[in-house]
ZADO-1210 file (C-alpha; in nm, 4 decimals, padded with zeros to 6 digits):
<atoms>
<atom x="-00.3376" y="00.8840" z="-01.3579" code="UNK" pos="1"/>
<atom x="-00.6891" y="00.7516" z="-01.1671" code="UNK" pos="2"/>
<atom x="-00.7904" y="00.8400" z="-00.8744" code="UNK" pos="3"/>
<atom x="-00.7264" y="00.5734" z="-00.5894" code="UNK" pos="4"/>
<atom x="-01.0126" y="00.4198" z="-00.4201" code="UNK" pos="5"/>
<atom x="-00.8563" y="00.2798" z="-00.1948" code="UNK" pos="6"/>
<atom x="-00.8817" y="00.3846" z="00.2275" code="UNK" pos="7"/>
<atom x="-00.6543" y="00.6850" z="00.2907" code="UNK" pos="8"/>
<atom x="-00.3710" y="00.6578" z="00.4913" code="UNK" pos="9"/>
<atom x="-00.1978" y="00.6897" z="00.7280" code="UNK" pos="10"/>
<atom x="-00.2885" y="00.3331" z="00.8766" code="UNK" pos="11"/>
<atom x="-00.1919" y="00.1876" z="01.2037" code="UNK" pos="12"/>
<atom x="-00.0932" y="-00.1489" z="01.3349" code="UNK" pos="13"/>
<atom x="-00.2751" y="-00.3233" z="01.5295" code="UNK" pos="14"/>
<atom x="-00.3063" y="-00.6759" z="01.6334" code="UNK" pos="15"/>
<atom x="-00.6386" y="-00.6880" z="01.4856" code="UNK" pos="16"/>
<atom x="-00.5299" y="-00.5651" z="01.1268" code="UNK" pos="17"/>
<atom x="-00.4500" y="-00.2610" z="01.0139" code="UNK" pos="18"/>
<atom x="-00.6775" y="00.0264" z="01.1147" code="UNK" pos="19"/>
<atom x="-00.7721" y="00.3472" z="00.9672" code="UNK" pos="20"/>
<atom x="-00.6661" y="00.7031" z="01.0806" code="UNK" pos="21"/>
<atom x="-01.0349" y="00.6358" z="01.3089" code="UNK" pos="22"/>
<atom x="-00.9957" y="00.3064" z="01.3722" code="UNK" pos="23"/>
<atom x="-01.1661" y="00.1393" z="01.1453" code="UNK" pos="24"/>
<atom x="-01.0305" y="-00.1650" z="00.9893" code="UNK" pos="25"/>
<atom x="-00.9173" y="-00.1740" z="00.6704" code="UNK" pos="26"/>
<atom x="-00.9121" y="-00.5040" z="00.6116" code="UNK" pos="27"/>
<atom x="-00.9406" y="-00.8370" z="00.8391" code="UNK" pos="28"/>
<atom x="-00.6229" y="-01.1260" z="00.8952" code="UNK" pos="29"/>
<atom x="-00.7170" y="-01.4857" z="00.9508" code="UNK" pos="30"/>
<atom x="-00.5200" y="-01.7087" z="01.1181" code="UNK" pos="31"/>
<atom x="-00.4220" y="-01.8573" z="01.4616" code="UNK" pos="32"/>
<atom x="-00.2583" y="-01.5417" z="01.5996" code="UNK" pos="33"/>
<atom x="-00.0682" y="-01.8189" z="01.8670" code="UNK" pos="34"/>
<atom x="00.0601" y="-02.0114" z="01.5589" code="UNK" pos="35"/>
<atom x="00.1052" y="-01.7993" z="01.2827" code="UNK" pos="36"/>
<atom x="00.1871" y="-01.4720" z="01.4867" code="UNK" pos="37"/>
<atom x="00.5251" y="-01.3784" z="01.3098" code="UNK" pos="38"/>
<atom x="00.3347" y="-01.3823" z="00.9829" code="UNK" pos="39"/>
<atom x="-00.0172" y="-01.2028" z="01.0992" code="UNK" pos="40"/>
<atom x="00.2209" y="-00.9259" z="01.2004" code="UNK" pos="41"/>
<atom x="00.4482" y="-00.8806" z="00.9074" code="UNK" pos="42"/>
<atom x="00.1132" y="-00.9030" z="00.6652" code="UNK" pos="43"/>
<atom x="-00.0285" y="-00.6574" z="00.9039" code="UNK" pos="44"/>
<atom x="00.2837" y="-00.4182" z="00.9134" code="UNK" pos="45"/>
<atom x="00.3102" y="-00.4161" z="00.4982" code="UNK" pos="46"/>
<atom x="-00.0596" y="-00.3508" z="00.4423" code="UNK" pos="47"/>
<atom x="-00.0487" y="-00.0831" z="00.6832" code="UNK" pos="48"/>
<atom x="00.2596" y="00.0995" z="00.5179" code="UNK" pos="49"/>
<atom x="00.0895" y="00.0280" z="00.1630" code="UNK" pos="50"/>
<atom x="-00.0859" y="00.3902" z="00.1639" code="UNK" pos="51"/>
<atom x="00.2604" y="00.5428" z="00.2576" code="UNK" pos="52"/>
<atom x="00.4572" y="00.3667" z="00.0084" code="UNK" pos="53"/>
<atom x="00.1992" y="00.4085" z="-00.2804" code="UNK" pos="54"/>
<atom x="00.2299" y="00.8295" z="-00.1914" code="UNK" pos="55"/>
<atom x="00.6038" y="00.7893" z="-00.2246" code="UNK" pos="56"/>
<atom x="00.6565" y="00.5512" z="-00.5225" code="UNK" pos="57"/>
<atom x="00.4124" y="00.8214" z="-00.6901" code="UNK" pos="58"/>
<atom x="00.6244" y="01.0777" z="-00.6583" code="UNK" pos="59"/>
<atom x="00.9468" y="00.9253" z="-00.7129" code="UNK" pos="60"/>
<atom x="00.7760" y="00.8279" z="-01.0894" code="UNK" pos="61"/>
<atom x="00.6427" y="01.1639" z="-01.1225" code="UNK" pos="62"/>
<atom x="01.0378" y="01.3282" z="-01.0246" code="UNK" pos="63"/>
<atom x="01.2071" y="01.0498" z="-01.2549" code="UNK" pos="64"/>
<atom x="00.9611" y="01.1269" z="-01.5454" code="UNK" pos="65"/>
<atom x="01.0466" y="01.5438" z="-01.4499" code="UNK" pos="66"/>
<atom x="01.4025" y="01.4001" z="-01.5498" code="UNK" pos="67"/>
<atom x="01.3042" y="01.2968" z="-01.8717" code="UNK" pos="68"/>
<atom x="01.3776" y="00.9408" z="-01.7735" code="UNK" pos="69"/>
<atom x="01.0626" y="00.7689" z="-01.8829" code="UNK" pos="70"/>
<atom x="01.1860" y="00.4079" z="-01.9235" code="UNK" pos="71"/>
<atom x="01.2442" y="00.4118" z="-01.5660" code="UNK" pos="72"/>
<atom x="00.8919" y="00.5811" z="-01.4311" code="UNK" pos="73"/>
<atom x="00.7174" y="00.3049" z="-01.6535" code="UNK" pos="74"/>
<atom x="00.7230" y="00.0066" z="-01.4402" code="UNK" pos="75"/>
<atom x="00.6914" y="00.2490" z="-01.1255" code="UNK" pos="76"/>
<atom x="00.3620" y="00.3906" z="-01.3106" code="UNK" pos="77"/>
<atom x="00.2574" y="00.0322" z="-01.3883" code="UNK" pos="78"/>
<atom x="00.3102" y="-00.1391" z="-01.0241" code="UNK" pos="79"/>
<atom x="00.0619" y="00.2048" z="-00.8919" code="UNK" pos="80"/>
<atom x="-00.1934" y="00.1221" z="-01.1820" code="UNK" pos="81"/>
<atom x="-00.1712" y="-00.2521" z="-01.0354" code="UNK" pos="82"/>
<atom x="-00.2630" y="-00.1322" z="-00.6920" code="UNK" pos="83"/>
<atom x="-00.5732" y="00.0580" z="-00.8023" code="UNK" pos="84"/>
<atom x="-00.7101" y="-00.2504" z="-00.9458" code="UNK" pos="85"/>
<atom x="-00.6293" y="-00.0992" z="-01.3174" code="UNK" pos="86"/>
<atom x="-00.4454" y="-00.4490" z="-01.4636" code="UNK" pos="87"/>
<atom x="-00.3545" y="-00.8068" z="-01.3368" code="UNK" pos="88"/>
</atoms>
Protein backbone atom coordinates (compact mmCIF):
# COMPACT_ATOMS: atom_id res chain seq x y z
CA UNK A 1 0.00 0.00 0.00
CA UNK A 2 1.47 3.91 -0.55
CA UNK A 3 2.22 6.00 1.79
CA UNK A 4 -0.48 8.82 2.42
CA UNK A 5 0.40 12.32 1.80
CA UNK A 6 -2.10 13.60 3.07
CA UNK A 7 -2.07 16.03 6.68
CA UNK A 8 -2.04 13.69 9.70
CA UNK A 9 -4.75 13.54 11.89
CA UNK A 10 -6.32 13.96 14.35
CA UNK A 11 -8.14 17.20 12.96
CA UNK A 12 -10.42 19.52 14.74
CA UNK A 13 -13.52 21.46 13.94
CA UNK A 14 -13.61 24.64 13.70
CA UNK A 15 -15.77 27.22 12.20
CA UNK A 16 -13.04 28.19 10.00
CA UNK A 17 -12.40 24.60 8.50
CA UNK A 18 -10.89 21.92 9.80
CA UNK A 19 -7.57 22.48 11.56
CA UNK A 20 -4.57 20.48 12.16
CA UNK A 21 -3.37 18.90 15.49
CA UNK A 22 -1.44 22.84 15.56
CA UNK A 23 -3.92 24.64 14.13
CA UNK A 24 -3.23 24.92 10.92
CA UNK A 25 -5.85 24.59 8.36
CA UNK A 26 -6.14 21.88 6.36
CA UNK A 27 -8.13 23.07 3.93
CA UNK A 28 -10.43 26.36 3.44
CA UNK A 29 -14.74 26.32 3.09
CA UNK A 30 -16.38 28.98 0.99
CA UNK A 31 -19.59 30.04 1.46
CA UNK A 32 -21.92 32.48 3.35
CA UNK A 33 -21.46 30.93 6.80
CA UNK A 34 -25.15 32.97 7.65
CA UNK A 35 -26.73 31.13 4.65
CA UNK A 36 -25.21 28.01 4.09
CA UNK A 37 -24.18 27.30 7.83
CA UNK A 38 -25.82 23.75 8.20
CA UNK A 39 -23.77 22.69 5.21
CA UNK A 40 -20.21 24.59 6.03
CA UNK A 41 -20.48 22.56 9.21
CA UNK A 42 -21.35 19.10 8.09
CA UNK A 43 -18.48 19.52 5.14
CA UNK A 44 -16.34 20.71 7.92
CA UNK A 45 -17.23 17.83 10.44
CA UNK A 46 -16.61 14.92 7.54
CA UNK A 47 -13.30 16.34 6.35
CA UNK A 48 -12.18 16.57 9.77
CA UNK A 49 -13.06 12.83 10.67
CA UNK A 50 -11.52 11.80 7.13
CA UNK A 51 -7.94 11.04 8.79
CA UNK A 52 -9.79 8.95 11.51
CA UNK A 53 -11.90 7.03 9.25
CA UNK A 54 -9.12 6.39 6.60
CA UNK A 55 -6.90 4.75 9.92
CA UNK A 56 -9.92 2.60 10.62
CA UNK A 57 -11.23 1.48 7.17
CA UNK A 58 -7.37 0.45 6.84
CA UNK A 59 -7.44 -1.79 9.31
CA UNK A 60 -10.72 -3.25 9.01
CA UNK A 61 -9.31 -4.30 5.15
CA UNK A 62 -6.14 -5.39 6.54
CA UNK A 63 -8.30 -7.79 9.51
CA UNK A 64 -10.87 -8.93 6.68
CA UNK A 65 -7.96 -9.83 4.27
CA UNK A 66 -6.19 -11.71 7.78
CA UNK A 67 -9.59 -13.70 7.31
CA UNK A 68 -8.86 -14.77 4.04
CA UNK A 69 -11.83 -12.81 2.80
CA UNK A 70 -10.30 -10.90 -0.04
CA UNK A 71 -13.41 -10.12 -2.16
CA UNK A 72 -14.52 -8.10 0.64
CA UNK A 73 -11.06 -6.02 1.53
CA UNK A 74 -11.03 -5.16 -2.32
CA UNK A 75 -13.34 -2.32 -2.59
CA UNK A 76 -12.20 -1.24 1.07
CA UNK A 77 -8.47 -1.28 -0.45
CA UNK A 78 -9.76 0.55 -3.54
CA UNK A 79 -11.93 3.49 -1.78
CA UNK A 80 -8.16 4.11 0.49
CA UNK A 81 -6.18 4.05 -2.93
CA UNK A 82 -8.97 6.71 -4.09
CA UNK A 83 -8.19 8.93 -1.16
CA UNK A 84 -4.44 9.04 -1.79
CA UNK A 85 -5.05 10.37 -5.15
CA UNK A 86 -4.00 6.71 -6.66
CA UNK A 87 -7.29 6.40 -9.27
CA UNK A 88 -10.45 8.46 -10.25
Amino acid sequence: MSETKFTKGPWQFTKCGPTDSKGMGVCSMWGDWETQRVNIEANIHLIAAAPEMYKTLNEIADATVHNFNYETAKPIYDLLAKARGETE
